[in-house]
C-alpha angles and dihedrals in degrees: 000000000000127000116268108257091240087059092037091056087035090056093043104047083046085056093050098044086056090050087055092118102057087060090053095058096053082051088049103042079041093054095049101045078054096060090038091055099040084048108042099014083173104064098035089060087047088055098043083055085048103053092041094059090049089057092043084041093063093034096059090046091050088051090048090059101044091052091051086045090046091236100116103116091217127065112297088245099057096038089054093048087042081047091050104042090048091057098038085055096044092047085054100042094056097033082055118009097171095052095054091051096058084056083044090065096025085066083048090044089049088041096049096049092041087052089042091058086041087054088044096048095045087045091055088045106042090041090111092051105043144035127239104025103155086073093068084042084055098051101041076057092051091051091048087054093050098046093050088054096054100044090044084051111024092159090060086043088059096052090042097046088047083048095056092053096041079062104047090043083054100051085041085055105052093041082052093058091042089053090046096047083050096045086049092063086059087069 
């Protein structure tokens, strides 16, 4: 015989009251990477580049090895090129975390004006057919803008861009504390 559903959700939500804390650590790690990144926009972005050639970094290595094993699960050729440009882009992301940052948002720069002239040019072709479309022209403006200022200042992109998710990590976090305060009631 199964559980009834009432015992089965009683059971669960008591599981997870007891696990509060481990929501209020994300929120606290979270909060803390927040303030981090909204003070010193600089370094947090350094250490997110870091941390994500570190990733690419073990994961190329991981791949390397599966090709000269012959567990690679994709064609030998692919899996080695895959292998190699992970570890090329990890070895450059930790050697120099900040450099790779500003490509980073150079690639975001090239991508936002490129989207901005897309926008321009649907909203002059779909202007019979919908209304308003001088927001999407202003937008697509408004992308362009942005784009061009990235890529003239990659360097202030890099500190915005970590600013913007400083902010949104710090409201996470402390929504993350709130919800575990809450779940540890459910004990």
């Amino acid at each position: 015989m199964s559980q009834a559903p009432e015992l089965r959700t009683t059971s669960l939500l008591s599981l997870v009251g007891r696990s509060w804390w481990v929501v209020l650590l994300y929120g606290l790690i979270a909060i803390g990477f927040g303030l981090i990144a909204i003070v010193r926009p600089l370094s947090a972005a350094a250490g997110l580049a870091w941390a994500i050639g570190v990733m690419a970094l073990v994961e190329g290595l991981v791949s390397l090895f599966a090709v000269f094993s012959g567990n690679s699960g994709a064609p030998r050729g692919w899996a080695l090129v895959y292998a190699l440009a992970s570890i090329g882009f990890g070895a450059l992301a930790v050697i120099n975390p900040l450099v790779t940052a500003k490509v980073l948002v150079l690639l975001l720069a090239i991508w936002l004006i490129l989207a901005g002239v897309y926008r321009i040019v649907f909203a002059i072709r779909v202007r019979r057919q919908i209304e308003g479309e001088w927001l999407l022209i202003v937008s697509g403006l408004l992308a362009i803008v942005l784009g061009v200022m990235m890529f003239g200042n990659p360097l202030g992109g890099v500190a915005v861009t970590t600013l913007w998710i400083g902010i949104g990590t710090l409201i996470y976090g402390v929504l993350q504390v709130v919800v575990a305060f809450r779940l540890r009631k459910l004990r």
